[in-house]
VEXKEVEX-46384 format. One record per residue: x, y, z of N, C-alpha, C, O in turn. Coordinates in steps of 0.05 Angstrom, whole numbers, plus 5000, padded with zeros to 4 digits. Layout:
BEGIN
n_xx,n_yy,n_zz,ca_xx,ca_yy,ca_zz,c_xx,c_yy,c_zz,o_xx,o_yy,o_zz
X,Y,Z,X,Y,Z,X,Y,Z,X,Y,Z
...
This chain:
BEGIN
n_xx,n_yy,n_zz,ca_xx,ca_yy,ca_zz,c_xx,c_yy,c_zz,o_xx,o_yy,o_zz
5556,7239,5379,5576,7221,5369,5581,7227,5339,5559,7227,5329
5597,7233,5322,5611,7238,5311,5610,7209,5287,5618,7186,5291
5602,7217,5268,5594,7193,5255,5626,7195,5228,5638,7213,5217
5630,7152,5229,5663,7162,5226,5658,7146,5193,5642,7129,5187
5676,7157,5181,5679,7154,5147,5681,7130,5141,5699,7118,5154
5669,7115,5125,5672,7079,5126,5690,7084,5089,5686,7094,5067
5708,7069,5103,5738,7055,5073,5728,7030,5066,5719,7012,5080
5732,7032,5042,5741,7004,5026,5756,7002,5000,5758,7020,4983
5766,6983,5001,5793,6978,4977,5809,6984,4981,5818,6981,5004
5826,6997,4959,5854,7020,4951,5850,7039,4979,5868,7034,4995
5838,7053,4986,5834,7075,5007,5834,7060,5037,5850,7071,5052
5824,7043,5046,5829,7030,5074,5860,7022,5076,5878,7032,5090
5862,7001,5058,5891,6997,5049,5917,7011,5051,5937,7003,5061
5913,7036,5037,5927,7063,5040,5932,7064,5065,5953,7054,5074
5912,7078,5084,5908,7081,5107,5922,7065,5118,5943,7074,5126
5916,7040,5123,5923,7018,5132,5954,7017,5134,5965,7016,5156
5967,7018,5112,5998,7013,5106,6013,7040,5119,6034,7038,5132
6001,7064,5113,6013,7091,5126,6010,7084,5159,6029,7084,5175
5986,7078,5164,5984,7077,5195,6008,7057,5205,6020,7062,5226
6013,7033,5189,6028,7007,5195,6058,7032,5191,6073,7033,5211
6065,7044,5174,6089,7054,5169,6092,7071,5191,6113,7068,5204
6081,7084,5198,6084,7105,5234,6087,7090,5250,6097,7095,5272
6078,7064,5243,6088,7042,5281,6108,7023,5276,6112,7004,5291
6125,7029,5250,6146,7016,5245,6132,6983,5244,6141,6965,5258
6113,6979,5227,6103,6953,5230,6108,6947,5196,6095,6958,5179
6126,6930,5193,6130,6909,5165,6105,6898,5150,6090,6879,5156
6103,6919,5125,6079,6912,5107,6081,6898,5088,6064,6900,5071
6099,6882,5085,6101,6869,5062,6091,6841,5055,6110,6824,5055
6078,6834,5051,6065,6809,5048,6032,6806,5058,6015,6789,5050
6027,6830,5076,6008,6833,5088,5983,6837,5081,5976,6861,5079
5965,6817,5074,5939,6831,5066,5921,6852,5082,5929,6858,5105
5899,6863,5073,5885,6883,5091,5879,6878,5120,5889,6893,5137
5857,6852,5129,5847,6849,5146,5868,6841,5165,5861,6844,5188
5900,6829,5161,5918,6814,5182,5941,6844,5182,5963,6841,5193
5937,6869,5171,5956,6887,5176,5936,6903,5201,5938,6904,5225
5915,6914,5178,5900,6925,5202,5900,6909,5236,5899,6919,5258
5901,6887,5231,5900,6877,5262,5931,6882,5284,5937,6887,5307
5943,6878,5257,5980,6886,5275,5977,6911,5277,5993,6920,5293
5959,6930,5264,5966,6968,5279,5945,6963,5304,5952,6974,5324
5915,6946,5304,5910,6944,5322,5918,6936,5350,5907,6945,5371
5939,6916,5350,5951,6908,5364,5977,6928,5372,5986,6927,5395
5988,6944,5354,6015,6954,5358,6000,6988,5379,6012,7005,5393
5979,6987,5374,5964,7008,5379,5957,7004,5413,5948,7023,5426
5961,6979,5423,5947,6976,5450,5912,6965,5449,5897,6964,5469
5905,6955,5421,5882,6948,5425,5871,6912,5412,5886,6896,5401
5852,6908,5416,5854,6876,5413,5852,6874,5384,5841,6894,5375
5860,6856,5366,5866,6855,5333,5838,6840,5331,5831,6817,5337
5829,6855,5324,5797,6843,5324,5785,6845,5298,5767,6829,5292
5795,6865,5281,5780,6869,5253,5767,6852,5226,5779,6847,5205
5749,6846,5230,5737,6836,5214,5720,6811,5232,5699,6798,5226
5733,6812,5249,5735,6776,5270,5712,6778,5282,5698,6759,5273
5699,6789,5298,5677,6791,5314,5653,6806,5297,5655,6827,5283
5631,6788,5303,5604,6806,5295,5593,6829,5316,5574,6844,5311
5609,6828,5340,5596,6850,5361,5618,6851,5367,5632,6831,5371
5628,6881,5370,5654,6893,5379,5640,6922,5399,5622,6937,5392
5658,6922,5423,5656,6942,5447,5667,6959,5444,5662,6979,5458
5689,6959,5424,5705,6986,5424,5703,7005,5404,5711,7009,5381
5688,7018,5423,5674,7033,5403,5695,7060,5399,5687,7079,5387
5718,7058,5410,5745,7090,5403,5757,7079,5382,5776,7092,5373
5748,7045,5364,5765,7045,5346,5757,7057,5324,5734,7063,5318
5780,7061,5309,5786,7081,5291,5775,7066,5263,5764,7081,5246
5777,7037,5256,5768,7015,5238,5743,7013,5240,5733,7003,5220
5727,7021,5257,5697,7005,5261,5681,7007,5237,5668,6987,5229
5680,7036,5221,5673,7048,5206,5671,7025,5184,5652,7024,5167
5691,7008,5184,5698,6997,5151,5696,6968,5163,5694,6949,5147
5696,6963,5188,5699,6926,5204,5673,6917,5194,5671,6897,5180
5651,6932,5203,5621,6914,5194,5616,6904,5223,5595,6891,5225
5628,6906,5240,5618,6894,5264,5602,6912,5272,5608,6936,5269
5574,6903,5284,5551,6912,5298,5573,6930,5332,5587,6915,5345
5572,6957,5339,5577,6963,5352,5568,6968,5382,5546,6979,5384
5580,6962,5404,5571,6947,5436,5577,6925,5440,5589,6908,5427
5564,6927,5472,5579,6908,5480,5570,6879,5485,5586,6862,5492
């Protein structure tokens, strides 16, 4: 398993807004944890970031920086 780069601040954020700008998703007003959830959602996956202390999905791309304990 492939151990994945954990963001915070300025740099998740970045990320965050570029990824939101490829899915045509409106950043403006958006703080970190409620954008990330609309690419999660625009992405096909449940907007979960930050929200749960145990998360299953372990193909997400956020987990790195969520803090959620990974499984199921």
């Amino acid at each position: 398993m492939t151990k994945k780069k954990f963001l915070k601040g300025s740099p998740l954020f970045a990320l965050a807004r570029s990824k939101a700008c490829s899915l045509n998703i409106e950043t403006a007003g958006l703080k970190l944890e409620p954008l990330i959830r609309e690419v999660q959602a625009a992405e096909g996956h449940e907007p979960c970031f930050r929200v749960k202390k145990r998360c299953p999905q372990i193909q997400c791309c956020w987990q790195a920086s969520c803090g959620a304990e990974m499984g199921g």
